[in-house]
N, C-alpha and C positions, 0 to 999 in steps of 0.2 A: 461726222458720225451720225447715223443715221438711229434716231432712238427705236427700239421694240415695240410691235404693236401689241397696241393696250387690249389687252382682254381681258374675261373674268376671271378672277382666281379662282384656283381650284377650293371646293369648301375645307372648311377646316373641322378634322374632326378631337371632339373632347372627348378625353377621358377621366373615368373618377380613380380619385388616389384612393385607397383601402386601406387603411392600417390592419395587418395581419394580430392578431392579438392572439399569446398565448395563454392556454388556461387558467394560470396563475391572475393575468389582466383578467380576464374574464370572471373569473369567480369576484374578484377585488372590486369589479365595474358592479354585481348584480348586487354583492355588497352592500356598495356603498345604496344603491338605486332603495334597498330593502328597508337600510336604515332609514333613510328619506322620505318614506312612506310611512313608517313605525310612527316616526315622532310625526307627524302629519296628522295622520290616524289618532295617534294620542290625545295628541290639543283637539282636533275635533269629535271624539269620544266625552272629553273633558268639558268642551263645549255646550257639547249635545244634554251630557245628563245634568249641567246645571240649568239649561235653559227648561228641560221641560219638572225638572221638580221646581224650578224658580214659576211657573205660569199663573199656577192658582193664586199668589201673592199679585204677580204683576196684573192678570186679571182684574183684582179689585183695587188696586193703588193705581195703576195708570200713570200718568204721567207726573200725578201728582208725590209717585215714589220718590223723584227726584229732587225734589224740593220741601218734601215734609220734614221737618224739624222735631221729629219724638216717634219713639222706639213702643209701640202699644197693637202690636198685632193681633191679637184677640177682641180689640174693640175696631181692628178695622184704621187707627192711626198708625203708621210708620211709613219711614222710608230714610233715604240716605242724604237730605238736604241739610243737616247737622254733622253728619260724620264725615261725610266724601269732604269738604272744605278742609278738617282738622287730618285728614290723612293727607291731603298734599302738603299743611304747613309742616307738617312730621317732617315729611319728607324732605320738601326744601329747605329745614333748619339743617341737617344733616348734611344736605349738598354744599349751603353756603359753608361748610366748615369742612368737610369731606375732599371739596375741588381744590384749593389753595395747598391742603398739605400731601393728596394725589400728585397734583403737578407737579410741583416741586420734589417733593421725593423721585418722581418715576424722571424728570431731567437729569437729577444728580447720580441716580444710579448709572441711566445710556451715557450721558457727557464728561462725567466729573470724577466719579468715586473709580480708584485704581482698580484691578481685574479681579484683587481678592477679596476687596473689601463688596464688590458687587456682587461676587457669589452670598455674600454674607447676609446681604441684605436682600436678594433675591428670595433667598429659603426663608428669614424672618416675615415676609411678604408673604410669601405661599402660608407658613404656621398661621399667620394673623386670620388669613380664610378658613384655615382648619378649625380657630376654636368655636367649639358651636354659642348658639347664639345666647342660650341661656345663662351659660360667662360672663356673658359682656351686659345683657339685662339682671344680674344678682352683683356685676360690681360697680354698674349704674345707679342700682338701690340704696346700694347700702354703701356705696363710698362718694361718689361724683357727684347724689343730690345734695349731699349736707355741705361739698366742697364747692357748688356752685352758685349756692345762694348770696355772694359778697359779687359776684359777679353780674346774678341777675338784679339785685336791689342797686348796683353803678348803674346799670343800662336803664335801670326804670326811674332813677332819680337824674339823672342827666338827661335821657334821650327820651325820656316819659312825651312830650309833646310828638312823636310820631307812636299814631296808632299801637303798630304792636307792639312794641314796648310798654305800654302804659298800663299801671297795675292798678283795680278799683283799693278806693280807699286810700285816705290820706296817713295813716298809719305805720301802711303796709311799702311805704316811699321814703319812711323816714329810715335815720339808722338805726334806731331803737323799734322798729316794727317789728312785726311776728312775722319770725321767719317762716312760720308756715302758707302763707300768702303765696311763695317763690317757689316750692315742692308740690308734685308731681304735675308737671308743666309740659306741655307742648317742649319749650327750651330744653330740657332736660331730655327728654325722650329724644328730642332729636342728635345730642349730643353723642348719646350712648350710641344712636342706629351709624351714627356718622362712621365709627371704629368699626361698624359690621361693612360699610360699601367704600372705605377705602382700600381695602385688599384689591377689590374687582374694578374701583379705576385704576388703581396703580399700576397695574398689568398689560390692561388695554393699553393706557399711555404709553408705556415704558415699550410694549411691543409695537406700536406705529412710531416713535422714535428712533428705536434701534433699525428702522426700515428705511429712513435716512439716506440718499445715493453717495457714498464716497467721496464721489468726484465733486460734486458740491462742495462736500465739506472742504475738500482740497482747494477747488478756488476759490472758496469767501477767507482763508486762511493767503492764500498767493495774492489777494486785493489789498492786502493788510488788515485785514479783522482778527478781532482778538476771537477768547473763545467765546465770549456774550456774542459777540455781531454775529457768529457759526452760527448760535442757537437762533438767536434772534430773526436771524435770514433766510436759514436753511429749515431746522431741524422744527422751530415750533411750524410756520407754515405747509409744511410736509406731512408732520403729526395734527395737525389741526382735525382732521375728521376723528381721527384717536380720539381725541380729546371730549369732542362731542360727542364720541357714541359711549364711549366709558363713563362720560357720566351720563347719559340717558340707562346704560345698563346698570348702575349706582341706585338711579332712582327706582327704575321696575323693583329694584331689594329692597328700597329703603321704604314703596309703599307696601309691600306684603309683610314688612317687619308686625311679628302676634307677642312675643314675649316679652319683648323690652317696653310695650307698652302696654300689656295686660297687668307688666308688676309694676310699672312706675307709676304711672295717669290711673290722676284720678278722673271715671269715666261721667259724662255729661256728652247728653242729645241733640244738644245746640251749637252751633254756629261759634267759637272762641278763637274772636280772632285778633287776642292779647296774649302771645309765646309765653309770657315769663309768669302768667298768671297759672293759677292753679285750677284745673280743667283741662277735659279732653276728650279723643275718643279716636277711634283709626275701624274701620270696615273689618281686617283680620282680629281685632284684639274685643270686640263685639260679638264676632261667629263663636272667636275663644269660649268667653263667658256665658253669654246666652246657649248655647248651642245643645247640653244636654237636659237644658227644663225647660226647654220648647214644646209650644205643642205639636200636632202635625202643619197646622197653617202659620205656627210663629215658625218652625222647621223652614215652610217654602219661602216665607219671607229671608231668613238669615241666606237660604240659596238665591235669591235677588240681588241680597247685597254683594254675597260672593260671585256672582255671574259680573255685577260691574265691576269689580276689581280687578276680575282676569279679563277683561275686555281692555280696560284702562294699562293693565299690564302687559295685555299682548300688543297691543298698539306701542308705546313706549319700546318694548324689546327690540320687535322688529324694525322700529324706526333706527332702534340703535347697531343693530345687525348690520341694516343696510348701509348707513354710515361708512360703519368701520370696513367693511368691503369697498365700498367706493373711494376708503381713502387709500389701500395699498395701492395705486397706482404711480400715484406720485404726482400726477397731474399739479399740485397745489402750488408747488415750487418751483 
């Protein structure tokens, strides 16, 4: 047989696929595009008018805003070198206590708990976000700090040799110490915020869990896994970006928490970096107090503070946003 001579191929012509969209998509598409720009617009509206009432403060504070340790805006001293430190321990006291009973809850509901008992706990979860926050800071006041105090004086007389635990004064380490040593604390405050950002990991988790592939489940089940090896193999590795963006979006709430620490801490300028001791201070719960016997320049100052918080919490959001979009893929498992 004699093969075909070779010649060139005729070119190849492309064409583009169009999806025909009916009005219905269309209005739905410009929609969404609108919304997108809204909140866009928003945060950079938000942006905009605290950077420039913040100027006249940053102007004269400089870089040394960042690292001054006292609150004196009228003589020309302040900045957030004492509060921004106590606003992250807020924070992180709440996560370390916040993450463990997240997980675990948002596991037992997708894996464990039967279909009616998860509706049950699903709506308790949703309520727990509904109640507002001054709830949870009036029954932090006046119930949790007097109920906490046998717990912080164990941790400061056991664990007193690591930094934050340790309470000044030998008094206040004994059992017979004044309990007021142990009230309104960093510990405490965090305790309370913890009940305010378990709602919002429990959710994220429990929703990158329940995203889980089936089939997965079905063959670490057909290998012989029980239902821990399921979780343990399948379900936490697959939920894992969940898990890191739920609690980075935990923490964006737990540092803008104003009420639970305007009524519980007692406020201080400085640097306290002893949880179970009595001091404190957070950037929101500062704006709170100071905010209506300011003058116009203690005014631009408190917008300084409030410009690094929402800088420190839009960074945190959005790290957490993106996360948890990167984890619905599945890739992890």
């Amino acid at each position: 047989m004699v093969p075909p001579p070779v010649g060139e191929a005729p070119p190849v012509k492309r064409r583009r696929v169009r999806a025909v969209l009916g009005t219905g998509d269309r209005i739905f598409r410009h929609g969404h595009r609108l919304s997108a720009v809204l909140v866009v617009a928003v945060i950079g509206a938000v942006g905009l008018f605290l950077g420039v009432k913040a100027y006249p403060a940053l102007i004269v504070a400089k870089l040394h805003f960042f690292t001054t340790q006292a609150w004196e805006p009228d003589a020309h001293r302040f900045g957030v070198g004492g509060i921004l430190p106590d606003t992250i321990f807020i924070a992180l006291v709440a996560l370390a206590v916040s993450i463990p009973i997240s997980l675990g809850l948002a596991l037992f509901i997708s894996e464990i708990a039967p279909r009616r008992i998860q509706r049950i706990l699903i709506s308790l979860v949703d309520l727990m976000a509904a109640v507002p926050s001054v709830v949870y800071a009036l029954w932090g006041f006046n119930y949790l700090q007097g109920h906490t105090i046998g717990v912080s004086r164990f941790l400061s007389t056991w664990f007193g040799w690591i930094p934050i635990f340790k309470v000044a004064g030998p008094s206040s380490a004994s059992i017979l110490g004044s309990a007021n040593a142990y009230t309104a604390s960093t510990f405490i405050v965090g305790l309370t915020v913890s009940l305010m950002v378990i709602p919002i990991q429990c959710s994220v988790m429990r929703e990158a869990f329940s995203q889980a592939p089936l089939g997965e489940r079905e063959g670490a089940y057909a290998l012989g896994g029980n239902r821990w090896g399921m979780i343990r193999t399948v379900v936490l590795p697959f939920g894992r970006g969940g898990v890191i963006g739920g609690t980075m979006l935990g923490m964006g709430r737990a540092l803008g928490e104003t009420i639970a620490v305007y009524l519980i801490i007692s406020p201080v300028y400085t640097v306290n970096s002893h949880i179970l001791e009595t001091g404190g201070n957070s950037i929101s719960a500062l704006i709170a107090t100071l905010f209506s016997d300011s003058s116009k320049f203690g005014t631009s100052a408190l917008m300084a503070a409030g410009l690094t918080l929402f800088a420190l919490s839009l960074v945190i959001n959005f790290g957490a946003s993106a996360i948890v979009a990167r984890s619905r893929s599945g890739a992890e498992s």
